[in-house]
TIRO-2110 file (N, C-alpha, C; in Angstrom, 1 decimal):
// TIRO-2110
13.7, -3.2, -13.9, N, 1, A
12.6, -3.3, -14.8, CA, 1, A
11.5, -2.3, -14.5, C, 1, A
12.0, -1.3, -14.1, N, 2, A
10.9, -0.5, -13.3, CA, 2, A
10.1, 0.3, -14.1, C, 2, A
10.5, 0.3, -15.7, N, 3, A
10.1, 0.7, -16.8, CA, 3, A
8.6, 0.3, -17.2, C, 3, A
9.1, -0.9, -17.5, N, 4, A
8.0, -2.3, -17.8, CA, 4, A
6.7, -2.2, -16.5, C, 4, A
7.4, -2.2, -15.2, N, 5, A
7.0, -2.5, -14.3, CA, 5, A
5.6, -1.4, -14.1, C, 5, A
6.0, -0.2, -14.4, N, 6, A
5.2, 1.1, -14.9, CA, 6, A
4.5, 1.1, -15.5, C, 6, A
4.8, 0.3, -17.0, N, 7, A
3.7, 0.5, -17.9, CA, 7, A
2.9, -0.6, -17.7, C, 7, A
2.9, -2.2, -16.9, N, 8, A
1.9, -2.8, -17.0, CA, 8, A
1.0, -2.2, -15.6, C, 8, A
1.9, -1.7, -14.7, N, 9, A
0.7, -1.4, -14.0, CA, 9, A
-0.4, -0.3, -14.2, C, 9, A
0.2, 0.8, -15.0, N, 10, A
-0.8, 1.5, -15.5, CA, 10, A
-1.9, 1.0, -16.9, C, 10, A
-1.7, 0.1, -17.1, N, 11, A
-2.5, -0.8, -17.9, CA, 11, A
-3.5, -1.3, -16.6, C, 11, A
-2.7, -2.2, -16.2, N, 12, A
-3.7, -2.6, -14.9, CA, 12, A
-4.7, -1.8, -14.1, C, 12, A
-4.3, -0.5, -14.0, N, 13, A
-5.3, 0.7, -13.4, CA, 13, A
-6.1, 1.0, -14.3, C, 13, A
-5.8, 0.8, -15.5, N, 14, A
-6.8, 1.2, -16.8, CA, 14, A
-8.0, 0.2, -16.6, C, 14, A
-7.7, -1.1, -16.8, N, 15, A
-8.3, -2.3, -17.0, CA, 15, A
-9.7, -2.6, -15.9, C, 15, A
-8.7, -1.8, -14.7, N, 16, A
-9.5, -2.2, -13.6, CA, 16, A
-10.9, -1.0, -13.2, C, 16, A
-10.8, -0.2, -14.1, N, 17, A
-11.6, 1.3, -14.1, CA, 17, A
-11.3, 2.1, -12.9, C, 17, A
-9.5, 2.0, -12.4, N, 18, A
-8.7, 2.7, -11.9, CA, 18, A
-9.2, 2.2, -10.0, C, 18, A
-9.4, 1.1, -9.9, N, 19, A
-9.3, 0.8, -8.5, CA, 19, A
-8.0, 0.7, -7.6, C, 19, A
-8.1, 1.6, -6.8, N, 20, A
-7.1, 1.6, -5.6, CA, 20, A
-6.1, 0.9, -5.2, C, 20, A
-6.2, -0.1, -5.6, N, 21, A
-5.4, -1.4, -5.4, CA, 21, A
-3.9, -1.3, -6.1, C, 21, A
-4.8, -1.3, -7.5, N, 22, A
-3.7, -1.2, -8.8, CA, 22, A
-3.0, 0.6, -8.6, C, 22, A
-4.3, 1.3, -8.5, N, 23, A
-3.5, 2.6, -8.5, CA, 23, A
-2.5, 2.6, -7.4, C, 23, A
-2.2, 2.0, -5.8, N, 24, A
-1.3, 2.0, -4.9, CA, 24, A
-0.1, 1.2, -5.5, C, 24, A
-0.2, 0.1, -6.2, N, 25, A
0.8, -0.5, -6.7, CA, 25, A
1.6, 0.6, -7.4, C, 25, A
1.1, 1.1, -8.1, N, 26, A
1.1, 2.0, -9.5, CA, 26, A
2.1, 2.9, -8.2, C, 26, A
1.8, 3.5, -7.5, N, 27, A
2.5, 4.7, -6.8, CA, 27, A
3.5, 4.3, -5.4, C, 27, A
3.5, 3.0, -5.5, N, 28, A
4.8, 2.4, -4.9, CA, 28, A
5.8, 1.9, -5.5, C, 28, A
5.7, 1.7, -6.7, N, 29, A
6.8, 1.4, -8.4, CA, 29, A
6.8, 2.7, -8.6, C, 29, A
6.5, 3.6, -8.5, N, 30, A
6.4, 5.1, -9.3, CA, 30, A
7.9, 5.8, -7.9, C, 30, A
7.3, 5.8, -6.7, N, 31, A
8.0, 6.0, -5.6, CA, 31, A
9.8, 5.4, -5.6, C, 31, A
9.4, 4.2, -5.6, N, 32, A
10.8, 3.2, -5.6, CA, 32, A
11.8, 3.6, -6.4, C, 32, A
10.9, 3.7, -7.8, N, 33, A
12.1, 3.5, -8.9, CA, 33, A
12.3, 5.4, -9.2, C, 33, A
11.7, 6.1, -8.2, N, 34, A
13.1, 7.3, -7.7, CA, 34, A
11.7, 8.6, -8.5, C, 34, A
10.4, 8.4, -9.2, N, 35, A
9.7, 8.9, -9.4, CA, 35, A
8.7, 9.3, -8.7, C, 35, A
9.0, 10.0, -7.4, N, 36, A
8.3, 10.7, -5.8, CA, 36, A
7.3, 11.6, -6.0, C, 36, A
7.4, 12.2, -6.9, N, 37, A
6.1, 13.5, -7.7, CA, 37, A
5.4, 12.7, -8.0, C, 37, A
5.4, 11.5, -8.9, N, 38, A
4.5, 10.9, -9.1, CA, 38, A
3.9, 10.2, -8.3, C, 38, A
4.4, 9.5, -7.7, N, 39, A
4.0, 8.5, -6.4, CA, 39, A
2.8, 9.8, -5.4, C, 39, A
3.5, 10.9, -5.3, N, 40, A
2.2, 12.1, -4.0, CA, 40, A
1.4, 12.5, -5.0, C, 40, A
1.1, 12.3, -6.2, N, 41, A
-0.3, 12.7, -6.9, CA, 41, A
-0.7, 11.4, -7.0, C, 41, A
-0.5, 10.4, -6.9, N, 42, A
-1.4, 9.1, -6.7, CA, 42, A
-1.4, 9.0, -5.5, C, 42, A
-1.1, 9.6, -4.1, N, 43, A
-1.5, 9.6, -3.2, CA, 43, A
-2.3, 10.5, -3.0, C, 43, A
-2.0, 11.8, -3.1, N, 44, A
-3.0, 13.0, -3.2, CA, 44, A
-4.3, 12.7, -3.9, C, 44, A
-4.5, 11.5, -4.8, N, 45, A
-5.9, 11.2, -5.3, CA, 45, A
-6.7, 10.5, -4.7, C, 45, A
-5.8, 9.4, -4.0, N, 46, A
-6.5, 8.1, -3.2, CA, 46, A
-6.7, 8.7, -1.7, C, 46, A
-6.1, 9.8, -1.5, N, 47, A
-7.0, 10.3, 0.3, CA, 47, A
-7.6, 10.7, 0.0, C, 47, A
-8.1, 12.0, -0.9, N, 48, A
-9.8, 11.8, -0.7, CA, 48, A
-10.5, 11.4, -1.4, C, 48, A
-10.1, 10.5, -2.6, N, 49, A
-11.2, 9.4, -3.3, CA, 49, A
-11.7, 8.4, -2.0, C, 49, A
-10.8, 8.4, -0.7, N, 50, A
-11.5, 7.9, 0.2, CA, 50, A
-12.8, 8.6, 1.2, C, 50, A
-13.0, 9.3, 0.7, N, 51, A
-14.2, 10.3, 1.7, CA, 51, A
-15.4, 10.3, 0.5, C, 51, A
-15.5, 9.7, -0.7, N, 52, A
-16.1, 9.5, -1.1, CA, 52, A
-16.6, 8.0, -1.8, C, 52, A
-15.7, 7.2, -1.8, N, 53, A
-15.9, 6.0, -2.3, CA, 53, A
-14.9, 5.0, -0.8, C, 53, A
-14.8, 3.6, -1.2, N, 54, A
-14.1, 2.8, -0.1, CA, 54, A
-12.8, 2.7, -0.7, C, 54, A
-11.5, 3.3, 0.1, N, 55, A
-10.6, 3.2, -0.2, CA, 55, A
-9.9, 2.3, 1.0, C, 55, A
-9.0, 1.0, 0.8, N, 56, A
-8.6, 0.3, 1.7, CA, 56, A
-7.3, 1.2, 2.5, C, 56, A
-7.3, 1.4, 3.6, N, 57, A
-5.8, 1.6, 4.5, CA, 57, A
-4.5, 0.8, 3.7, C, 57, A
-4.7, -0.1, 3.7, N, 58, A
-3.7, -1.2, 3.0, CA, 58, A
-3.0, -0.6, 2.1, C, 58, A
-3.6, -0.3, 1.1, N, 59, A
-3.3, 0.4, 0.0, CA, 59, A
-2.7, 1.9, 0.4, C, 59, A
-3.5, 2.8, 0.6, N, 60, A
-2.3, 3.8, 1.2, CA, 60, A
-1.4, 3.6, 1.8, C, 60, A
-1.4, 2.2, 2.7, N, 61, A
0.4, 1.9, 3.2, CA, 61, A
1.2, 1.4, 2.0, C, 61, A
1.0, 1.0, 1.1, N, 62, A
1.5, 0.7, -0.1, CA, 62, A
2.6, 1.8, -0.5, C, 62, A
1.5, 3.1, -0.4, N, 63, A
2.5, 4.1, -1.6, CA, 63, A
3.3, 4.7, -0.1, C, 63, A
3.0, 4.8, 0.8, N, 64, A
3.4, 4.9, 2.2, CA, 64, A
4.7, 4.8, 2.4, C, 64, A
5.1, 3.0, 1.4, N, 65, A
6.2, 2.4, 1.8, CA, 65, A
7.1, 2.6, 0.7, C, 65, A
6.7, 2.6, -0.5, N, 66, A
7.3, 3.3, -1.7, CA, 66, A
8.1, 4.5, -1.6, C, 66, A
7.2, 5.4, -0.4, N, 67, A
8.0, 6.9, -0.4, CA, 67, A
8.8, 6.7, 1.1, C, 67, A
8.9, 5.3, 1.4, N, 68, A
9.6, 5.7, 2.6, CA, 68, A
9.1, 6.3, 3.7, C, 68, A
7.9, 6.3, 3.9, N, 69, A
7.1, 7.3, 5.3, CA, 69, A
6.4, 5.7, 6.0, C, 69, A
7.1, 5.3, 6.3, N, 70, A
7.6, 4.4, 7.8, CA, 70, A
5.9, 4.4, 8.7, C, 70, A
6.2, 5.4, 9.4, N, 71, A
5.1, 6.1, 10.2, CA, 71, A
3.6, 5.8, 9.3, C, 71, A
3.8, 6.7, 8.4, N, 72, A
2.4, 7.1, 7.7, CA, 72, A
1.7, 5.5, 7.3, C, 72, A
2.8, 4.6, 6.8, N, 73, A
2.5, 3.1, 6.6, CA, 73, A
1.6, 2.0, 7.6, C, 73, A
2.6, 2.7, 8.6, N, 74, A
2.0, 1.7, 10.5, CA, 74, A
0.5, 2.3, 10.2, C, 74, A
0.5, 3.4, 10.7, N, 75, A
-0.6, 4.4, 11.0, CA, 75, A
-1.9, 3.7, 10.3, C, 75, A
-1.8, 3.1, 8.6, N, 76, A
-2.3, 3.1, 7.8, CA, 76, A
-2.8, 1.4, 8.3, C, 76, A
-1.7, 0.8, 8.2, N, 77, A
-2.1, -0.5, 8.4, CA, 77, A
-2.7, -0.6, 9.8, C, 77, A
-2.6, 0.3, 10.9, N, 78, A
-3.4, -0.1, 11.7, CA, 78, A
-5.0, 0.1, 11.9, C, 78, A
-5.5, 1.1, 10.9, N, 79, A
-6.4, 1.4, 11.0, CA, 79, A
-6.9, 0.3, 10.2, C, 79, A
-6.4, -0.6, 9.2, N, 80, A
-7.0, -1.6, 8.1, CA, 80, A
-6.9, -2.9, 9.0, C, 80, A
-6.2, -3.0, 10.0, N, 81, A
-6.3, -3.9, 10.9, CA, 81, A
-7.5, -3.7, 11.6, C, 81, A
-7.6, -2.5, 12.5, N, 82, A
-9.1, -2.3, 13.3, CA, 82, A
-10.5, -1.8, 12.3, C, 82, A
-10.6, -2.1, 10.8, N, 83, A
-11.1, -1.7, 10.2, CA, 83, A
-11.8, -3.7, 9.3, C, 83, A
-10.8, -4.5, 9.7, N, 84, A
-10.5, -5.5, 9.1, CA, 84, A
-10.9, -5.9, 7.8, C, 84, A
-9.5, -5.6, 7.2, N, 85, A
-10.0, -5.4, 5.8, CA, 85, A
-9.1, -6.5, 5.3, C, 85, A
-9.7, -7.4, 4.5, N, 86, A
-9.6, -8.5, 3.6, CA, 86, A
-8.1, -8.7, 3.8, C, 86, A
-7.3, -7.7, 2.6, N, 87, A
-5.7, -7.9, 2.2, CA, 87, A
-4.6, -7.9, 3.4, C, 87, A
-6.0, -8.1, 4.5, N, 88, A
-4.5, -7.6, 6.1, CA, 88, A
-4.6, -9.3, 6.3, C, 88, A
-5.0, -10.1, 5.5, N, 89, A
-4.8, -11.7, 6.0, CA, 89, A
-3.6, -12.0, 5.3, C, 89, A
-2.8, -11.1, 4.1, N, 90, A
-1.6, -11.4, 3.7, CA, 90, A
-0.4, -10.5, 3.7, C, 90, A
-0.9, -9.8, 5.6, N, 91, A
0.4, -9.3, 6.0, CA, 91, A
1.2, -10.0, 6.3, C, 91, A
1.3, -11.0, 6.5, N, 92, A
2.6, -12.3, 7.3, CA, 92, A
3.4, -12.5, 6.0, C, 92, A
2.9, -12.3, 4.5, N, 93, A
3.7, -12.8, 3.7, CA, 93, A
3.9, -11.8, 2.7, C, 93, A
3.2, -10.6, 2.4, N, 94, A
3.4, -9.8, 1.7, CA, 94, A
4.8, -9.3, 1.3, C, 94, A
5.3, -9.0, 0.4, N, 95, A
6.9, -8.9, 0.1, CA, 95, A
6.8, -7.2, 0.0, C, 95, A
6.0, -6.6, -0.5, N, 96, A
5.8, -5.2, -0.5, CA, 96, A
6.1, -4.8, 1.3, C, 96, A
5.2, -5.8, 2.2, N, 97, A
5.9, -5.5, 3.6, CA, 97, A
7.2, -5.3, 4.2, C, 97, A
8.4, -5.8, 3.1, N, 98, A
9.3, -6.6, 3.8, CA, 98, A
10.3, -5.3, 4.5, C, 98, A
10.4, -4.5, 4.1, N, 99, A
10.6, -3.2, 4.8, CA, 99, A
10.2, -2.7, 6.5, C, 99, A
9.1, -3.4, 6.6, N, 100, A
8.9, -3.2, 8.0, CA, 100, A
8.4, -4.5, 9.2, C, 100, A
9.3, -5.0, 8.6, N, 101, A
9.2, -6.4, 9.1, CA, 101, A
10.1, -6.3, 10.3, C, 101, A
11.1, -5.9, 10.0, N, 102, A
11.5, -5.6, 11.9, CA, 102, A
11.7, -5.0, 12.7, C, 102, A
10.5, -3.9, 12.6, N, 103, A
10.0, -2.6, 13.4, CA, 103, A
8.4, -3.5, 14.2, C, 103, A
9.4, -3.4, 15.8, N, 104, A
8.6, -4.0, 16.4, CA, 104, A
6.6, -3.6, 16.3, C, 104, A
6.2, -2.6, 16.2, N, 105, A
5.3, -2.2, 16.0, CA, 105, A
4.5, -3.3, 14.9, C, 105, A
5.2, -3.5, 13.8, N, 106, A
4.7, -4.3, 12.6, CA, 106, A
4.9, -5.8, 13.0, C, 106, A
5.5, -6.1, 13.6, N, 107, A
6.0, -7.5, 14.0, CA, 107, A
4.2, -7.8, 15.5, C, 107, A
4.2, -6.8, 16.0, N, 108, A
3.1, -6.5, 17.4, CA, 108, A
1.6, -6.9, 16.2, C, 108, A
1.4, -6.5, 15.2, N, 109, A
0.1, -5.8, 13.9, CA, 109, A
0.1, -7.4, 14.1, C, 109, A
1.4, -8.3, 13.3, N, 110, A
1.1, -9.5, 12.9, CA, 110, A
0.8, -10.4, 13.8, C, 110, A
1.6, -10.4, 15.3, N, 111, A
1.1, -11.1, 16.3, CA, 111, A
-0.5, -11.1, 16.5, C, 111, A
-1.2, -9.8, 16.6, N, 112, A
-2.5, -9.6, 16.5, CA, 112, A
-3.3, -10.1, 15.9, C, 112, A
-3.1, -10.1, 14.1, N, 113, A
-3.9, -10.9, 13.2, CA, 113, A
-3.6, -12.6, 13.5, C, 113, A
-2.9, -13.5, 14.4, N, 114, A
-3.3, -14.3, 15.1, CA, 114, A
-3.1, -15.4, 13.9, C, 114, A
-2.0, -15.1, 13.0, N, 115, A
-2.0, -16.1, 11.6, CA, 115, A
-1.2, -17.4, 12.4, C, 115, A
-1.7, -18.6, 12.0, N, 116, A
-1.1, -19.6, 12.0, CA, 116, A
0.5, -19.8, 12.2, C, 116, A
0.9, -20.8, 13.2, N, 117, A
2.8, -20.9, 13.0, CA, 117, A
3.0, -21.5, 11.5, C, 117, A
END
């Protein structure tokens, strides 16, 4: 449904007056569903919309994991980890994570944030 899945999120980036959040979603559905050009111009917007406005790490690990760049993801989350940014309290359950859930590095992130057994 990666159709559907496209067009409500670009509604949702509309609605939201194009915040980060929605636009990483937007370019991890764009990535997935085999549309990669699209997914690195919504990445190529959100790195340096962050040098001028607050763009979360989180979210660039988003489109990170959509394109399959592993690395670029970690990298991302850990700076949103030492940055401590809100959406890293629903790394233990996030399903967009589930990809790097058993790359000890990511499994180390979660130990750190110290969530409940």
């Amino acid at each position: 449904m990666f159709k559907q899945a496209t067009a409500e999120e670009r509604n949702a980036v509309l609605l939201s007056g194009g915040q980060s959040y929605y636009s990483a979603v937007l370019g991890n559905i764009c990535a997935v569903s085999g549309k990669r050009d699209e997914a690195r111009k919504i990445l190529n917007h959100l790195e340096p919309l962050g040098q001028r406005t607050y763009v979360p790490h989180d979210d660039l690990a988003l489109v990170y994991l959509g394109l399959e760049e592993r690395e670029q993801a970690l990298a991302c989350l850990q700076k949103a980890y030492e940055e401590r940014e809100i959406r890293m309290t629903e790394l233990k359950f996030e399903p967009m994570f589930d990809s790097l859930r058993s790359d000890p590095r990511f499994q180390d992130l979660v130990r750190r944030m110290n969530f409940p057994p």
